[in-house]
N, C-alpha and C positions, 0 to 999 in steps of 0.2 A: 239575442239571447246568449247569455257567458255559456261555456263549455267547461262541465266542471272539473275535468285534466289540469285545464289552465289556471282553474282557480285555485286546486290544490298544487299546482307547483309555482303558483307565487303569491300565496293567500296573501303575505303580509303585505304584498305592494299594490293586489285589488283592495285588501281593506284600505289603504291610505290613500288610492286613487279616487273611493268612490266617498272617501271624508272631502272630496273638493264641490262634491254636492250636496255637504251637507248630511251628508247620509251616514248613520253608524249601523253598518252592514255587517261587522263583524260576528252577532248575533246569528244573523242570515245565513250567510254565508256556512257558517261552522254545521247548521243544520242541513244544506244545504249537499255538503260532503258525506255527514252523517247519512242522510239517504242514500248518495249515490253509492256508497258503500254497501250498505243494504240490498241496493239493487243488483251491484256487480255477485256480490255473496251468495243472493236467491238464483240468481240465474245459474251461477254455477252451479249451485244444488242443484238445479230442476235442470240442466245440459244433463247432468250425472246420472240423475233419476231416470230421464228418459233414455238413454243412454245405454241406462243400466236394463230397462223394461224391453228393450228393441233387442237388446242380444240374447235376453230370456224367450224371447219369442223365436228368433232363430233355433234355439237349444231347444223349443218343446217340439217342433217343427222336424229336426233330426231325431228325436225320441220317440215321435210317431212311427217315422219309419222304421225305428229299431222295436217298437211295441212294448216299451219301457212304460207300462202305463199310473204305474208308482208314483215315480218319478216324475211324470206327467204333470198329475196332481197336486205335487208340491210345487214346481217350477209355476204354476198355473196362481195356487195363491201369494205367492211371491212377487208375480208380477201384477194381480191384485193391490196389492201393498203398495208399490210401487207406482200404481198409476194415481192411487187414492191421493199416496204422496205426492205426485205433479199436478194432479189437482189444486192440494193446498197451496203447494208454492206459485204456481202460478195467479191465483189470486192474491196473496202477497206482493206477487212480481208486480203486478197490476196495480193494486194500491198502492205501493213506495211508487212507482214510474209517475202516476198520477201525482201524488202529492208533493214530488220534486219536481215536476215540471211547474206543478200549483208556485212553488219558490221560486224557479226560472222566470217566469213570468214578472214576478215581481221585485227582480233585478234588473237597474238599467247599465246601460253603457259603460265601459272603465271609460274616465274622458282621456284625450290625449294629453300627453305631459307638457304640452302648450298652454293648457288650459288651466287658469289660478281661481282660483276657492273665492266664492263670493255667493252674496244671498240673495240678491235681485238683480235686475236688468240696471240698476243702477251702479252696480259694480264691474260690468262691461266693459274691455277696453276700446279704446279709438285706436285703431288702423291706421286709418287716412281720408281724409277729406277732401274734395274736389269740386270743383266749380265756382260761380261767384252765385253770391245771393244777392238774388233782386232789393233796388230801394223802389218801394212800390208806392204812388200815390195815397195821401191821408185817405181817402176815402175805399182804398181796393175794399176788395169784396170776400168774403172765404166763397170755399166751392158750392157750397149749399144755397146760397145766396145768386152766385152765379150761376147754377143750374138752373134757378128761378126766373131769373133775368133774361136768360137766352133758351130758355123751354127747352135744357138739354134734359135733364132726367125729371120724375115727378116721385117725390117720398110718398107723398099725402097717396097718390093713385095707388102705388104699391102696397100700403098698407091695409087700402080698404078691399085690395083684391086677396090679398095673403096677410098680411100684418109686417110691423115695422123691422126694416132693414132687406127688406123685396124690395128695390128699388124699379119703377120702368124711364127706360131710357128714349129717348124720342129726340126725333128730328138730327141733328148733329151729333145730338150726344150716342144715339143710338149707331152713327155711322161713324164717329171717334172709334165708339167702342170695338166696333169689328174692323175698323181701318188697324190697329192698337194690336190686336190677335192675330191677323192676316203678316202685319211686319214685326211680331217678336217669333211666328212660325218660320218665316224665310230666313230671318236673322238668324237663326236660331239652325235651320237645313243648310242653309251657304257656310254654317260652322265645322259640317260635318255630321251634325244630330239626324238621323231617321224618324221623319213622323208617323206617329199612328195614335190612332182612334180607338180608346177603349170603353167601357160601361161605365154609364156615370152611378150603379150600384155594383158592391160586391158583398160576396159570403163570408159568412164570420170565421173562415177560414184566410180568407187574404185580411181579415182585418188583423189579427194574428199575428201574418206572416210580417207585417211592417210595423208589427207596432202600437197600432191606434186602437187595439183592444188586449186585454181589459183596459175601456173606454173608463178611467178612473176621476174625468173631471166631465164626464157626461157631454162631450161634444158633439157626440154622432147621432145623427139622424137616425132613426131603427123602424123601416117598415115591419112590425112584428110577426102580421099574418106571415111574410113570404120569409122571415126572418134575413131580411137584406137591410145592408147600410148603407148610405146615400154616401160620398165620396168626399170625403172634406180635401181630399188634394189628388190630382192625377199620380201621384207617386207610388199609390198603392195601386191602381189596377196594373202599372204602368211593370212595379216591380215586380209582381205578383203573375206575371206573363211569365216569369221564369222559375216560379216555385215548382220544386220536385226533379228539377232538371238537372243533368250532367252534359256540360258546357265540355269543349276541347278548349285548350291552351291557344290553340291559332285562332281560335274565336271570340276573341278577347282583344281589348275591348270593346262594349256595346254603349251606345249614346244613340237615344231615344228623345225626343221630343212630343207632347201633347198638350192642344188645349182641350181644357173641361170646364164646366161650370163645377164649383166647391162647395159643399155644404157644410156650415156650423155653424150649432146651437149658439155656444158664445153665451153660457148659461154665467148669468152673474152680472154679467156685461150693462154698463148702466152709466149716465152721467155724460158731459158737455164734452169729455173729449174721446166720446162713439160717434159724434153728431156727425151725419150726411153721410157720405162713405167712409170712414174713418174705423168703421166695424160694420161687418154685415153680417147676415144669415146663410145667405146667394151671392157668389161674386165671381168674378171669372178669372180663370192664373192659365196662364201656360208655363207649363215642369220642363224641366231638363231631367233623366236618369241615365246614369252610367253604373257601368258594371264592368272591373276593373280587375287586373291579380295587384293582389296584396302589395306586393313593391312598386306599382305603379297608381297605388289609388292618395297619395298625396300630391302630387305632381298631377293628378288631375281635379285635384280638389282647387289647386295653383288655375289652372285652365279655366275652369269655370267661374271662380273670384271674376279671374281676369274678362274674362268672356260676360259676364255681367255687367261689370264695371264699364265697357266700350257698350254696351248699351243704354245705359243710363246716360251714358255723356250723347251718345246721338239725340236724344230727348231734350238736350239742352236743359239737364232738371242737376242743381246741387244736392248732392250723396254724398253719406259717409259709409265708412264700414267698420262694423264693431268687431271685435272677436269673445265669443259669450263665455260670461264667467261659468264656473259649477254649479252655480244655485240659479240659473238663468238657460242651462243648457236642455234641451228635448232629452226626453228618456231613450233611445233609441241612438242617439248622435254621441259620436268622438268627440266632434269638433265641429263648431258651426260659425259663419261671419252673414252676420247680418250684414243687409244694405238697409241704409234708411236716407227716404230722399227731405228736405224740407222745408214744409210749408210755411210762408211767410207773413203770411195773415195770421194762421194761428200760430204761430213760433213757435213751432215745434217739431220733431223729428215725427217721422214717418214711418214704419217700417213697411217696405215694399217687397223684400227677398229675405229665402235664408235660403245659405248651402252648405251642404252639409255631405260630412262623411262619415258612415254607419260603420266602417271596417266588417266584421265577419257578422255583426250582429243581427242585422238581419237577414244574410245569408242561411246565419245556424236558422233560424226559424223557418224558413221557407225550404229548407235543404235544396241551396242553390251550390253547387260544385262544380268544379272543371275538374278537369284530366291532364296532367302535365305529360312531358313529352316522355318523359318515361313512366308511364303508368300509375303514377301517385293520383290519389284524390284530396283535393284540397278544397277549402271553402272561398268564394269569390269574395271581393269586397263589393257595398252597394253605394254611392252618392247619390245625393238629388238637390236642385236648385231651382229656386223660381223663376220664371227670364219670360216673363214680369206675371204680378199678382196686379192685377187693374186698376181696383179701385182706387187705390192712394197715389197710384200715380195717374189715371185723370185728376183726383183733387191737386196734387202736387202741379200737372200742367196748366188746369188752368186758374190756380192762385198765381203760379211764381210768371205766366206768359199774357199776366191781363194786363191791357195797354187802355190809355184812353179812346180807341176806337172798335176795344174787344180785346179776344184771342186769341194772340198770333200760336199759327202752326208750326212745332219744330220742324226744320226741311225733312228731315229724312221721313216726316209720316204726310209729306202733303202729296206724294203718288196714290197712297192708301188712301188720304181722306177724300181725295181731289177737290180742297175747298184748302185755303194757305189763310184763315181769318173765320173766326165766332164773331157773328157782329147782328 
């Protein structure tokens, strides 16, 4: 969430930051101020009013004892008047605060000045690429095919228990998949990261506080009796640990790891290249989150690329990395570089990770602050990274690792699987 200080003292450069997505804010924005004007205005009125009513009450309080009962009586409707008046404005104060946060809400990110103007995921740039791509036998197989073949997972069973993109995972594939979890957690804790275990729902308060509501493309699951949301990414329960909190300086920073199972709708979602895991409902990801000061949340945005990046190549899987145009970037994110690994059967990019650095934005929302060493309060910065989203890199594995005698195992996951070959 902007802070509207900031946008008043560089309106002209968030309006031309937030033209790289596309967005003619300028509109927004101007009303945006317009409120908070309002608000600052009202409030000082009704400081004054009250203010003004609290030392009246003093003064009828010394008039008593003097028995000025005159005097009394006028001081008495006076401060009548005056409370009548803090009534009003505090209802005013209430509606402008309201209807400006209605706007905040509906401002995303400035992107950072790295970031160039473009209107889909096709104007993305390339980074760097790594690894070789397989030349795989005329006949290889895509992963849906191979699931089939070697009874790792069942769509069809999935569907008729829950419906399409529940997938059940069986025999190997089931024990890939927790072999898969078990070594991007340690990989992931030998880095440094802290794991923990959060709720795989939260309240429309943590969905807020990151972001993912207002849910404006209808992704999240909403148990409505309990009015809880099903967790489309560990990032939110995970960020959401530290909403309302004032952090110290020596406390900083904080790198957290979680796997969760992720829910999303995926409403729209349709067509040949969703097919097998390639888009799901249910899938499993384990998060990276940090939480940073300011001057160091780029250089750990660096870290975690990088830190990404050395896990993908243990996988023995070809990756690229993007860095996302403005018409391509999450409403919440600075900056964000995609990983995507890819598949060779269906020739085409994957995308398995994004990481990303939010800067203050969704600190302001959560009112997340540290304490600098001389007493300042400042807002944190938040990141987060996938290290890894599952699904497409089992398909990425065993597309790009099938051999004429099966599946081989990258080394580093055959302690987890304790099987080195699908066959």
């Amino acid at each position: 969430m902007l802070i509207p200080s900031y946008v008043r003292q560089r309106f002209d450069l968030v309006v031309a930051a937030l033209e790289k997505r596309n967005l003619d804010a300028k509109p927004l924005l101007e009303r945006l101020l317009s409120l908070d004007e309002a608000r600052r205005s009202t409030q000082a009125e009704l400081d004054q009013a009250l203010a003004s009513a609290n030392s009246i009450a003093k003064e009828i309080g010394q008039l008593f004892k003097q028995g000025a009962t005159e005097d009394i009586n006028q001081k008495k409707e006076t401060s009548a008047q005056l409370k009548s008046k803090a009534k009003i404005l505090q209802n005013k104060l209430k509606e402008t605060t309201d209807e400006l946060q209605e706007i905040l809400y509906q401002i995303p990110n400035i992107p950072h000045e790295s970031v160039t103007k473009g209107t889909s995921d096709e104007d993305n740039e390339k980074i760097l690429q790594k690894g070789t791509i397989p030349v795989l036998e005329s006949d290889a197989l895509p992963h849906w095919e191979l699931a089939k073949k070697y009874a790792l997972m069942d769509f069809e069973l999935g569907a008729k228990i829950t419906g399409a993109g529940f997938p059940v995972y069986t025999g190997k594939g089931a024990k890939l998949q927790r072999a898969l979890i078990n070594y991007f957690l340690d990989f992931n804790i030998n880095a440094g990261y802290g794991e923990v275990q959060v709720p795989h729902l939260v309240n429309e308060a943590s969905g807020f506080g990151t972001g993912q509501l207002p849910d404006k493309e209808g992704q999240m699951y909403h148990v409505t009796e309990d009015d809880l949301y099903l967790i489309p990414t560990a990032e939110v329960p995970v960020t959401n640990m530290y909403r309302d909190s004032l952090l110290h300086e020596n406390e900083l920073p904080i790198q957290l790891t979680a796997y969760t199972p992720c829910f999303r709708r995926e409403a729209g979602s349709y067509g040949a290249h969703v097919r097998g895991l390639n888009r799901l409902h249910q899938f499993d990801k384990v998060e990276l989150v940090r939480i940073e000061l300011p001057e160091n949340s780029y250089k750990a945005l660096d870290e975690m690329v990088a830190h990404v990046s050395k896990l993908l190549e243990s996988l023995e899987l070809p990756y690229r990395i993007l860095r996302l145009c403005g018409g391509d970037l999450g409403f919440t994110s600075a900056l964000t570089f995609d990983f995507e690994v890819y598949s060779t059967v269906q020739k085409r990019w994957l995308e398995v990770s994004s990481v990303s650095n939010f800067e203050a934005f969704q600190a302001n929302r959560i009112k997340l602050r540290y304490k600098t060493s001389d007493g300042k309060k400042q807002l944190a910065h938040t990141l987060n990274g996938s290290s890894l989203a599952l699904p497409r890199i089992i398909a990425g594995l065993l597309e790009n690792h099938q051999t004429g005698n099966g599946i081989r195992i990258p080394k580093a996951l055959v302690q987890y699987t304790g099987f080195d070959h699908i066959n």
